[in-house]
N, C-alpha and C positions, 0 to 999 in steps of 0.2 A: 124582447130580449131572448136570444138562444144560450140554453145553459148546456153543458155538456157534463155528465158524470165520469169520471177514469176512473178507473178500476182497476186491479191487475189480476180479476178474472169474472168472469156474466156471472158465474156462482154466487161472487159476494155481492153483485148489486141485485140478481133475480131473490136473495136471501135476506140483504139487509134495505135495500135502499128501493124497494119497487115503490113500498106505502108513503117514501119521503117523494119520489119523482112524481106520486100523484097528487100529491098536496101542492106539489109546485105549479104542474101542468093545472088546478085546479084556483091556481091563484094568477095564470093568466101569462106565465113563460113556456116557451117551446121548449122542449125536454128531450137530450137523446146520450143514449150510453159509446160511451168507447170503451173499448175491453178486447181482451183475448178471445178467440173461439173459444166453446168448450159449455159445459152443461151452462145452464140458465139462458143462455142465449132465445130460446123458444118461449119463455114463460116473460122476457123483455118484450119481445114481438108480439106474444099474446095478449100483452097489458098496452099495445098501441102505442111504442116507442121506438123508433127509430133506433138502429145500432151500426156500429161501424166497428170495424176488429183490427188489432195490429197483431204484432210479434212479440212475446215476453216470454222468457226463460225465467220461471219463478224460483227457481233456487239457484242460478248463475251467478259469479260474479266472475266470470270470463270476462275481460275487459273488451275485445272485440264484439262479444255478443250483447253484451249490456249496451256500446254505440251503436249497432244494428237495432237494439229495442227502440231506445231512442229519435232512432232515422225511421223507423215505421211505427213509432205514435205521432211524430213531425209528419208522415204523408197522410195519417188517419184523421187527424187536426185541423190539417190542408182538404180535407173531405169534408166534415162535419160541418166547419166553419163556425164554430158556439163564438157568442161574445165575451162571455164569462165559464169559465173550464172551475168544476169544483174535484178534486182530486182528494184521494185516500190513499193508505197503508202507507208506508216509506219509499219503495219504489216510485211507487203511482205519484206522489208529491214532490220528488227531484226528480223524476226522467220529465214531468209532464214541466217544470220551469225549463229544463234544456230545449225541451223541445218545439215549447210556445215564444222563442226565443224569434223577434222581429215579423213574427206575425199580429199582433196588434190584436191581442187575447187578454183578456183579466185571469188573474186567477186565484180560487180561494181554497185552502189546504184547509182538510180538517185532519189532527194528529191523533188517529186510534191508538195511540202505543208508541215506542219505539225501534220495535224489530229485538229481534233474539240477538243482535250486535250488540245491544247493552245492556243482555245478561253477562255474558261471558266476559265483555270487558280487556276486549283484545286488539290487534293490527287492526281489525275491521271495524272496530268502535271508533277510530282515529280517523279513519275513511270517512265514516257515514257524517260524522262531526265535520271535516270537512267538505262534507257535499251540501250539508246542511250550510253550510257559513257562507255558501257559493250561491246557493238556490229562493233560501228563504229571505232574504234584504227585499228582493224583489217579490215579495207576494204581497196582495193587495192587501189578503186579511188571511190570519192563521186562527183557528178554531179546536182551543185543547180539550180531548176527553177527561183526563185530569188534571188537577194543578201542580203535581212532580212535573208532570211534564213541561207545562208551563213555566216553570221556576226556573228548571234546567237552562230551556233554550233563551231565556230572559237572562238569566247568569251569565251565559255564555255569549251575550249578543247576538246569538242566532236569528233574534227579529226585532223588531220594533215594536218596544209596548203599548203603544198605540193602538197598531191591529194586531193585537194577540185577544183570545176572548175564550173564556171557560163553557163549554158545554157538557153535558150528562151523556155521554158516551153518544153512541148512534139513538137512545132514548128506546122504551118501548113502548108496543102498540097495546094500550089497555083496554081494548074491547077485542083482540087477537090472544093476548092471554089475559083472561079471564081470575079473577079469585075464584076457587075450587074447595069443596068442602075438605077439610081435614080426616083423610081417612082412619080410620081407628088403629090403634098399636094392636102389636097380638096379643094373643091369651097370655106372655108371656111377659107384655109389657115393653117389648123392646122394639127402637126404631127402625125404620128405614132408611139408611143413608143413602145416594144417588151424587156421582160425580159425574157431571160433562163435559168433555172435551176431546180434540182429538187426543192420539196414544200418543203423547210426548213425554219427554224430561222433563224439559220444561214447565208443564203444565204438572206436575208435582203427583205425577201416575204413580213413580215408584214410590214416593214417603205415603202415599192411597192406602196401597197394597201394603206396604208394612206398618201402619197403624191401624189398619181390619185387622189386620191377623194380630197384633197386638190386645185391641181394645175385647176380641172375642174368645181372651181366655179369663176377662175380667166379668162381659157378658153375652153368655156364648148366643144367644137367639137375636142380637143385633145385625144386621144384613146388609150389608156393602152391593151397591151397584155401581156399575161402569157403564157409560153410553156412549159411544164415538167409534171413529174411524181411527185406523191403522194408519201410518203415513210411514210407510218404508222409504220416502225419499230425503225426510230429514231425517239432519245428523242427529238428531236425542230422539228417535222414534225409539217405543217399546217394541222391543222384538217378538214373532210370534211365540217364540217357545217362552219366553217370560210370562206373556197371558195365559199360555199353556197350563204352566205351572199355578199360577195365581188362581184359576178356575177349578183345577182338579183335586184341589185338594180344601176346594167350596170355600176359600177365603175371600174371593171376588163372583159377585154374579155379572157375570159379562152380556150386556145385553144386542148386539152388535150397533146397528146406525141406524137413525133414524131422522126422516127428513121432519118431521112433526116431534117437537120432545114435548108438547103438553100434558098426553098423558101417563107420560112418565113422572115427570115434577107433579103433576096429582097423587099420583099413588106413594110417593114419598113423606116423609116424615122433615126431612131438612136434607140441602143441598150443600155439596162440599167444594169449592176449587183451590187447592194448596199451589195454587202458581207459584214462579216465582215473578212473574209482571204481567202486567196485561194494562191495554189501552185505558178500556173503563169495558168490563167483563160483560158481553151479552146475558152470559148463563145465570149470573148472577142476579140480573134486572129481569130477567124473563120468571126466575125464582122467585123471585120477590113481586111482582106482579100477580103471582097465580097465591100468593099466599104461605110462602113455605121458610122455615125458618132459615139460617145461611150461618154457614163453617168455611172459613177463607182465609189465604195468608194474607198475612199483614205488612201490602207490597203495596203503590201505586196499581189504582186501574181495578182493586179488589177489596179495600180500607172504606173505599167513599161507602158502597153497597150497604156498608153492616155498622150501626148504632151498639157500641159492644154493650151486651147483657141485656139489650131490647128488642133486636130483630137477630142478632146472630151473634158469634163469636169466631176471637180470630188468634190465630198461629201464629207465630213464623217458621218464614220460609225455607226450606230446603230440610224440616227438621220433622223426622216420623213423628219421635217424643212428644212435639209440642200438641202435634197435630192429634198422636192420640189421646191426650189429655183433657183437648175439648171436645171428643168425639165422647170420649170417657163422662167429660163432667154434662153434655147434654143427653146421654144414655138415664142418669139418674135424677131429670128432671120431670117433674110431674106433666103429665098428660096436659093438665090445664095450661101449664106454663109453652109448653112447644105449642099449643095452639096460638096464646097471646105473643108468641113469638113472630108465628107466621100472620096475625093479622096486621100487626107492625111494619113485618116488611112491603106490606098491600098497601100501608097508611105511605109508608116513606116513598116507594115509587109514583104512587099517584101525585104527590106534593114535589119531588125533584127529578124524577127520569121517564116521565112521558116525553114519547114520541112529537108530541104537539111541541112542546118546550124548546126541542133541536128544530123543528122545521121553524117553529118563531124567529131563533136565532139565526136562524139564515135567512129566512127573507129579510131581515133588518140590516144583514149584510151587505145583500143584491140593491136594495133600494138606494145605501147608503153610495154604490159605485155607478147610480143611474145621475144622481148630483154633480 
């Protein structure tokens, strides 16, 4: 059986999906990516995968260009020739049912999230809900990161409960992050915080930066870090002169991008992401696999991560206040306790968000469409 990965860029399969396409190729299916050009494409090739590229406008919804995507993941399709197409993100899961459309394809969606369309909760949330009601009837099997998700499109008849099926995000690799010794607080006793992700709204950068500067008139030697990329092409990107500000006046330690964040999440005392959604958060499972305690809203895709008051605590969303209260209430917690925090989050990952766990679940899928 030829499987195909879609993507809607080589960056996130050379990033998230190389260790799952080897466990596949490794259990006896042919394995090859479809994706846009563009970085990762070399590190797919290097790992002895087969790739094939179409056309994708990642922040488009020009409606001629979005059918042009379409019409060249349908000729990239027509190349590969997979039997079974397993597709991600929102695009990548409705252009890839248009376009495998009487070519006599399987196909299995997993739902990372649902797109910045249902934060805002706008014309476009209407659309996507209708692409949805168009696309997923026909999927063989849908595979949610979490269970809002699942509920949602279960409510809404978006699919058949049947194949619908809960999985732990993309899962992580627990011999790739490692548990890491706790490194010591300062002379002064105060933590290290660390948030990642790109600069967005979204991602809850600005309530970050106004609960540091908050929390560090209550304990001034506690130390806010930021690790990500800029994205000046979305609409909620933090602008540069905003980081500007946030750095110069040492409320944020801005650390820039890094294609390795292990040792950064070592060097930290606990991880914070104040989303306001997310699929089922990498950063968060990547944190908690290396051992580190977790500060998160308390949204779909970020709730599952943290056992509140045993591996982490949680916010809500869109709110500096809340956020600095638990930045506040785990600053005046004992050394011993943020240690037993973070070995918890080591305990929880290993028990529900390995990497093995999502690749189980899918091969139980492939088998079940070989019947």
């Amino acid at each position: 059986m030829h499987i195909a990965i879609v993507a809607n860029t080589a960056w996130y399969i050379a990033n998230f999906r190389l260790g799952f396409m080897q466990s596949l190729r490794a259990a006896g299916y042919q394995v090859s990516a479809i994706c846009p050009a563009g970085d990762g494409l070399q590190q797919i090739a290097a790992a002895g995968f087969n790739h094939v590229t179409f056309q994708l406008q990642g922040k488009s919804i020009n409606p001629l260009r979005e059918l042009g995507s379409v019409l060249s993941l349908r000729s990239a399709l027509k190349r590969a020739a997979p039997d079974v197409i397993l597709s991600h993100t929102p695009k990548g899961n409705i252009y890839t049912s248009f376009a495998r459309r009487g070519l006599g394809m399987r196909q299995i969606a997993g739902v990372s999230g649902l797109g910045s369309s249902f934060i805002r909760q706008d014309w476009l949330t209407r659309l996507v809900m209708r692409l949805y009601k168009l696309t997923f009837g026909g999927m063989d099997r849908v595979l949610f990161e979490n269970p809002t998700d699942k509920a949602i499109f279960l409510q809404h008849g978006l699919v058949d409960a049947a194949r619908a099926e809960g999985i732990p995000g993309l899962g992580v690799d627990l011999d790739h992050f490692t548990c890491e010794p706790f490194a010591p607080l300062a002379q002064e006793g105060a933590p290290v915080f660390l948030m990642i992700a790109r600069l967005l709204g979204d991602k809850g950068v600005r309530e970050y930066a106004a609960a540091a500067r908050s929390v560090r008139l209550r304990h001034p030697h506690a130390r806010f870090q930021l690790l990500g990329s800029l994205d000046a092409s979305n609409p909620t990107a933090i602008t540069a002169a905003e980081l500007a500000a946030w750095t110069s006046d040492t409320t944020i330690d801005y650390l820039g991008y890094t294609a390795d964040v292990r040792p950064f999440i070592a060097a930290a005392h606990c991880i914070v992401l104040p989303s306001y959604r997310e699929g089922m958060s990498r950063t968060l499972l990547e944190a908690a696999a290396v051992g580190r305690a977790l500060i998160a809203s308390d949204v779909p895709g970020c709730r599952e991560a943290i056992e509140l008051g045993v591996n982490g605590l949680l916010c809500e969303a869109r709110n500096a206040g809340s956020l600095s209260a638990a930045l506040s209430k785990f600053c005046t917690l004992p050394e011993a306790r943020m240690r037993q925090m973070g070995a918890a989050s080591r305990t929880k990952a290993q028990a529900q968000f390995s990497e093995a766990l999502v690749t189980a679940t899918y091969l139980r899928s492939l088998e079940q469409l070989r019947r």
